[in-house]
C-alpha positions as CSV (number, residue, x, y, z in Angstrom):
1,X,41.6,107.3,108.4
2,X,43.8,105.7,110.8
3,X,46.1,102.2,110.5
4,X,43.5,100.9,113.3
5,X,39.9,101.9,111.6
6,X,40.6,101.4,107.8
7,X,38.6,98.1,107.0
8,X,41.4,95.7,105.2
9,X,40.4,92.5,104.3
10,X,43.8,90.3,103.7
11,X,43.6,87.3,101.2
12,X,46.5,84.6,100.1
13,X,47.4,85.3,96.8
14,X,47.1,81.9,95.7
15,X,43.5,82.8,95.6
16,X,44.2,84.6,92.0
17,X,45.6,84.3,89.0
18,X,48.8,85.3,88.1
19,X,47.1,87.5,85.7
20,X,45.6,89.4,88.0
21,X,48.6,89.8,90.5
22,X,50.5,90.9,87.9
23,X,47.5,94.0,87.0
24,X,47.4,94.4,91.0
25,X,51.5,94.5,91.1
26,X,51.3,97.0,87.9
27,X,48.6,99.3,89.4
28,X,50.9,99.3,92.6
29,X,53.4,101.4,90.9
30,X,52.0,103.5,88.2
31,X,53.8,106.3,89.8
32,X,57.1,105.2,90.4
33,X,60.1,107.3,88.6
34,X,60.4,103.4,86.7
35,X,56.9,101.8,87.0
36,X,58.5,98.4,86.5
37,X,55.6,97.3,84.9
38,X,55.6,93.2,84.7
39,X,53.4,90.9,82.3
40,X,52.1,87.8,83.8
41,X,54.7,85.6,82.3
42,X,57.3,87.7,83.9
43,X,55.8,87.3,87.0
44,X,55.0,84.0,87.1
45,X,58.6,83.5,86.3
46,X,59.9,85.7,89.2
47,X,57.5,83.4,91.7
48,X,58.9,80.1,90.5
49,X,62.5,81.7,90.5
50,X,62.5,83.2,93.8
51,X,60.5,80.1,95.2
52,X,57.8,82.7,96.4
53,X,55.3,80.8,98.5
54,X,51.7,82.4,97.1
55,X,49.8,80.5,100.2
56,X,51.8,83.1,102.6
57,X,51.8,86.0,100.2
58,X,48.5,88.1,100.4
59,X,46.6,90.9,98.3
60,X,45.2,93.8,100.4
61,X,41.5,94.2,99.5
62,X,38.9,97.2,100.7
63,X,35.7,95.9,102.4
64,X,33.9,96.9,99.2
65,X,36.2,94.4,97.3
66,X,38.7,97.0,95.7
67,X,42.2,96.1,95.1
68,X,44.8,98.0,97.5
69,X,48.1,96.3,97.4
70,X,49.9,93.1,97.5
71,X,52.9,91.4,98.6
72,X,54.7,88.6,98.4
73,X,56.7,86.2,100.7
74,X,59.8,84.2,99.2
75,X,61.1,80.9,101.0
76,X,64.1,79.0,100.8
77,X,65.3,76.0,103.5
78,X,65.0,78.6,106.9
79,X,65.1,81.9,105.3
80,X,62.4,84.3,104.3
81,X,62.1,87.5,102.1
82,X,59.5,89.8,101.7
83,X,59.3,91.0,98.4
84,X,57.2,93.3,95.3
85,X,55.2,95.0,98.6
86,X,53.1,97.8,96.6
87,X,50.5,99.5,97.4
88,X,47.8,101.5,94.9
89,X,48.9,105.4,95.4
90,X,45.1,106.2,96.6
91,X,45.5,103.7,99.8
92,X,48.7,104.8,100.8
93,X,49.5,106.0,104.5
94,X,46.2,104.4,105.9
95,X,47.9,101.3,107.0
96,X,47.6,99.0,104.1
97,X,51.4,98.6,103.8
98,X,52.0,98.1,107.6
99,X,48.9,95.2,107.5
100,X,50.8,93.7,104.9
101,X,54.1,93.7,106.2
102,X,52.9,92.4,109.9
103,X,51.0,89.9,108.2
104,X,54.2,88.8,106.3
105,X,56.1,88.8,109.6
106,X,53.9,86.6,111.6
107,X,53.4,84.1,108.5
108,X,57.1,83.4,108.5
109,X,57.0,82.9,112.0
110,X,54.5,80.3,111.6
111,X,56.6,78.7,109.4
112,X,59.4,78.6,111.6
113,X,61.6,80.5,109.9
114,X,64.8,81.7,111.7
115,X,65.2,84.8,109.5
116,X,63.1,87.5,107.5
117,X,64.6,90.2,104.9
118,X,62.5,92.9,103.5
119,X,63.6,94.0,100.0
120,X,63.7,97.4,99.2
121,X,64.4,99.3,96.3
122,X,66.9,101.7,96.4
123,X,65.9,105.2,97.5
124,X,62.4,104.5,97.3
125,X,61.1,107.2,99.7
């Protein structure tokens, strides 16, 4: 399916728990050499640390109400970062990642922000 036709429904994370962020974060990378995995303490530790703004953050759901991904958006004074994008191996390279990341993009331009980073893991192919 292309990025265009694959039905995504995007939703603000702060419209779940941190619970289940943190199982839709863990699922996200079940198959990385590290999976990283995170408890929900962790994570809600990470969100209060790196002041990330769960109103602007977003899971990536299927039209049937499946989990697909998720990522975050952190905020401090006029700077943004986007941050813990993952997306479940079985809805990769159908444009859930891409739908994530634009949507990322044009929230921290209605914020006003004057600059966005995208954090990256290193060599993360």
């Amino acid at each position: 399916m292309s990025i265009d036709t694959m039905p995504i429904e995007l939703v603000a994370a702060d419209q779940f728990t941190i619970q289940e962020l943190a199982d839709i974060y863990n699922q996200t990378r079940v198959d990385y050499l590290i999976p990283m995995a995170m408890s929900a303490d962790r994570l809600g530790e990470y969100i209060h640390d790196f002041d990330v703004n769960l109103a602007f953050s977003s899971v990536a759901r299927s039209i049937e109400g499946d989990f697909l991904g998720l990522i975050f958006l952190g905020v401090r004074q006029n700077l943004a970062w986007i941050t813990r994008l993952g997306v479940l191996p079985s809805a990769r390279h159908c444009g859930t990642g891409a739908k994530l990341l634009d949507l990322m993009l044009a929230n921290a331009g209605a914020m006003g922000l004057e600059e966005t980073y995208l954090e990256v893991i290193k060599n993360n192919t």
